[in-house]
C-alpha positions in Angstrom: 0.0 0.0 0.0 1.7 3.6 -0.4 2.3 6.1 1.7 -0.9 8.6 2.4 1.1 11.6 2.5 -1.6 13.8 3.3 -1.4 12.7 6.6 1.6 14.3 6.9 2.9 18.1 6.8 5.9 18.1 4.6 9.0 19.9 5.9 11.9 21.4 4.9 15.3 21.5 6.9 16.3 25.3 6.8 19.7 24.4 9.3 21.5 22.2 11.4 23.8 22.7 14.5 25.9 19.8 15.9 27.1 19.8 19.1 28.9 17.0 19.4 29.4 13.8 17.3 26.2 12.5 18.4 24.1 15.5 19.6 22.4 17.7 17.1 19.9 19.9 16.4 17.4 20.6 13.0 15.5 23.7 12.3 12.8 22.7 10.4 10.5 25.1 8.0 6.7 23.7 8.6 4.4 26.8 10.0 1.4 24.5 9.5 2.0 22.6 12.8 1.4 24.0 15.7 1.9 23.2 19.7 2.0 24.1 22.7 5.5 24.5 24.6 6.1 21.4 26.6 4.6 19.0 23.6 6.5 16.8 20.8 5.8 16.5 17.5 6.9 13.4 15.3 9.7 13.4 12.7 9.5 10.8 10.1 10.7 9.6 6.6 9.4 7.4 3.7 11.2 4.4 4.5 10.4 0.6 2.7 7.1 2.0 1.0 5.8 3.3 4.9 6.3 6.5 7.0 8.2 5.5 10.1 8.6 8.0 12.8 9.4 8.9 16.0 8.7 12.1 18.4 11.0 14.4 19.0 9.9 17.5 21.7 9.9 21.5 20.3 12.6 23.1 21.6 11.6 26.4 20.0 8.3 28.5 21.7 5.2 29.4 19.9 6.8 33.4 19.8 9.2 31.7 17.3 6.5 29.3 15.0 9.1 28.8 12.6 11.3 27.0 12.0 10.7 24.3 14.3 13.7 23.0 16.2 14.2 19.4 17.4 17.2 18.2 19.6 18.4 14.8 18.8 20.8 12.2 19.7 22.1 10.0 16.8 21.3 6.8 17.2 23.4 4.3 14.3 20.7 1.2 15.0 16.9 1.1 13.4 15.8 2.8 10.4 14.8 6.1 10.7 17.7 7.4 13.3 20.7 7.3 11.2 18.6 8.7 8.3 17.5 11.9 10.1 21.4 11.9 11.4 22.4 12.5 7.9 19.6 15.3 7.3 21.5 18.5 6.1 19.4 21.9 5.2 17.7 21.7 2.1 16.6 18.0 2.8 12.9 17.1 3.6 11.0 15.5 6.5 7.9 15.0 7.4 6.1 15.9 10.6 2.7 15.1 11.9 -0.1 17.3 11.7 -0.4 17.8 15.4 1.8 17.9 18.6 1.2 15.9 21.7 2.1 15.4 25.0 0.9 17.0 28.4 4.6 18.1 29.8 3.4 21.4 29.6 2.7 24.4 32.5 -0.5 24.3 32.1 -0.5 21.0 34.0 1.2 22.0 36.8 -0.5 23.6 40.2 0.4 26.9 41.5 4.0 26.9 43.7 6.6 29.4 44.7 9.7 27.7 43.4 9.6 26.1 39.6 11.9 22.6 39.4 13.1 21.8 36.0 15.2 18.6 36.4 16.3 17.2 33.2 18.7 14.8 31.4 20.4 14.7 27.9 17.8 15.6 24.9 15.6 16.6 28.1 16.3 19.8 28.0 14.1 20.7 24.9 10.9 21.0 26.8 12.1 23.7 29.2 14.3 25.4 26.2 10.7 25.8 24.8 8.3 27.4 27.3 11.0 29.2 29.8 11.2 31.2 26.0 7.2 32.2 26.8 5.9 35.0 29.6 3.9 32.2 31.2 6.7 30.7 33.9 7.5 34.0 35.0 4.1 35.3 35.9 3.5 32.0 37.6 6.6 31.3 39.5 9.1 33.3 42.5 11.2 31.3 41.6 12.4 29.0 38.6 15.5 26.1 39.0 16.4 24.5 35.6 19.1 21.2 36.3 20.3 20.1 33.5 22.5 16.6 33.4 24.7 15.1 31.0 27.5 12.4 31.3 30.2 14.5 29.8 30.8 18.2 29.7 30.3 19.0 26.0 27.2 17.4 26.2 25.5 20.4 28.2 24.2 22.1 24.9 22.5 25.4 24.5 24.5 27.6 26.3 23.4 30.6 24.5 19.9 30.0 25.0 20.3 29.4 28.3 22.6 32.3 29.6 20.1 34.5 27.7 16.9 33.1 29.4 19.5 34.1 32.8 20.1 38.0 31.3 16.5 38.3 30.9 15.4 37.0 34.4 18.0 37.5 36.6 16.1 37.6 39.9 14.2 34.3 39.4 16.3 31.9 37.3 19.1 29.9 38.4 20.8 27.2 36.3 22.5 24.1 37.8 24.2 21.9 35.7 25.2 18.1 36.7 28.1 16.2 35.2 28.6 12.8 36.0 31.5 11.2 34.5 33.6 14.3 34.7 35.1 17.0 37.3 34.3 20.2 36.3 35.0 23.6 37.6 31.0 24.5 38.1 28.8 21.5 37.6 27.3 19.1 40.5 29.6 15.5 40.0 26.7 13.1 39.9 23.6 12.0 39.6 20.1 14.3 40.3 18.7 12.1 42.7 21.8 11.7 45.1 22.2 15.4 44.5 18.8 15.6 46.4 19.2 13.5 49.2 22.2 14.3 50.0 21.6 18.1 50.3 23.7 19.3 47.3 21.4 20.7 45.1 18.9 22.9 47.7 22.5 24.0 49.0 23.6 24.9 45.4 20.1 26.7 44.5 20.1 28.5 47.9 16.0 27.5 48.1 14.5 24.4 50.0 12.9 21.5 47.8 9.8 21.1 50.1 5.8 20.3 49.6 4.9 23.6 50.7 7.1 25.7 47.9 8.2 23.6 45.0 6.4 22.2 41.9 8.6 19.6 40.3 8.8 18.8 36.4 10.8 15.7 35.5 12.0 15.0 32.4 14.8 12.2 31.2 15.5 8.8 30.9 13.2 6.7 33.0 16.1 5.7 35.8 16.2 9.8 36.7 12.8 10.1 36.7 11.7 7.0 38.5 14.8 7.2 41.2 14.4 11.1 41.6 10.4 10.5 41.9 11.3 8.0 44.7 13.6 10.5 46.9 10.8 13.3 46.4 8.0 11.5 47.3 10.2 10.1 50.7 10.0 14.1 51.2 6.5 14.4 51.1 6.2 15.3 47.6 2.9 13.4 45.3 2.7 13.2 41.8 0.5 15.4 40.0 -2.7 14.7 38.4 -5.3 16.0 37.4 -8.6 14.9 39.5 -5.2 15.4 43.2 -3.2 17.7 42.1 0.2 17.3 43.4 3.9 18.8 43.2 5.7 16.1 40.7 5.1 16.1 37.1 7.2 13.3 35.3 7.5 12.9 31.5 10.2 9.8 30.1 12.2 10.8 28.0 14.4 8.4 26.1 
């Protein structure tokens, strides 16, 4: 059977940034599809006479509709990875018509102190909606942890230390290393980091049920171990009938 490509919006790659031999980005030009920061949209190709994709989260905001941007780690196994690893600008891809996913703000409850705690590719997400007003208005307070194995692996620096300029007074970033010593990340993992009393000392704030709303996002050991040590704190997850202060989205 061949592919219904009017299921899909066809895109154009307008640019590509590599940060290391196996972390990149694509811009991609598709205005049609729209999304609220926090979602993920799906990347595919025309593979084998079918459309195989995967999602990848928007790490652009809705102020900047286009092009998209996706963060991704090359992968050299399965069929679509190490074709979208060789995608230059000029080349096309496909994306779905709509985004998806509830990692977004408008799921969390009120708090005083915003927790972004993130691993690897992770970080796209947060790039996308602490780029809108909304955080700000919402939150005293807003801690984004990033964590990576390696140094060079802590992409978007430029964004980041821009989001800092622009909020000075309520954003603090804390980045984790964990198979390196560095001269300003925490050595380690988030969770221990937590327990042990590194990372309230760090952000100079507590991590309590009274002030802080959590957002998790990262591969499922992070989530599921640092969901364990916050809930031993009196933390619950969120939902939506009992809201709570831990929101978790795997991301892997």
């Amino acid at each position: 059977m061949p592919i219904d490509y009017s299921k899909w919006v066809k895109g154009r790659v307008v640019a590509r940034r590599d940060w290391t031999d196996d972390l990149f980005s694509l811009q991609v030009d598709a205005p049609e599809v729209k999304f609220t920061p926090g979602q993920f949209g799906r990347l595919a190709l025309p593979i084998d006479d079918q459309m195989v994709g995967r999602p990848y989260s928007f790490v652009n905001s809705p102020a900047e509709p286009t092009p998209h941007e996706f963060y991704v780690v090359r992968v050299d196994v399965g069929p679509l990875s190490p074709r979208l690893a060789r995608l230059e600008a000029g080349d096309t891809v496909y994306l779905a018509p709509r985004a998806n996913g509830f990692f977004c703000l408008g799921e969390v409850p009120p708090g005083e102190t915003l927790w972004g705690l993130s691993t690897g590719t992770a970080l796209g997400p947060f790039m996308s909606f602490l780029r809108t007003p909304e955080p700000w208005s919402r939150f005293k307070n807003i801690v984004f942890v990033h964590a990576c194995r390696l140094e060079r692996e802590l992409s978007y620096q430029d964004v980041i230390q821009g989001i800092k300029a622009a909020h000075p007074d309520q954003f603090q970033y804390i980045p984790f290393v964990s198979r390196e010593d560095t001269a300003y990340a925490i050595k380690g993992r988030i969770p221990d980091a937590i327990s042990d009393g590194r990372l309230e000392a760090r952000a100079g704030l507590r991590l309590d049920a009274a002030t802080a709303q959590c957002m998790l996002c990262g591969n499922p050991d992070m989530v599921t171990d640092t969901t364990l040590v916050l809930e031993a704190r009196g933390l619950k997850k969120n939902k939506r009938k009992e809201p709570g202060q831990i929101t978790v989205e795997t991301y892997w």
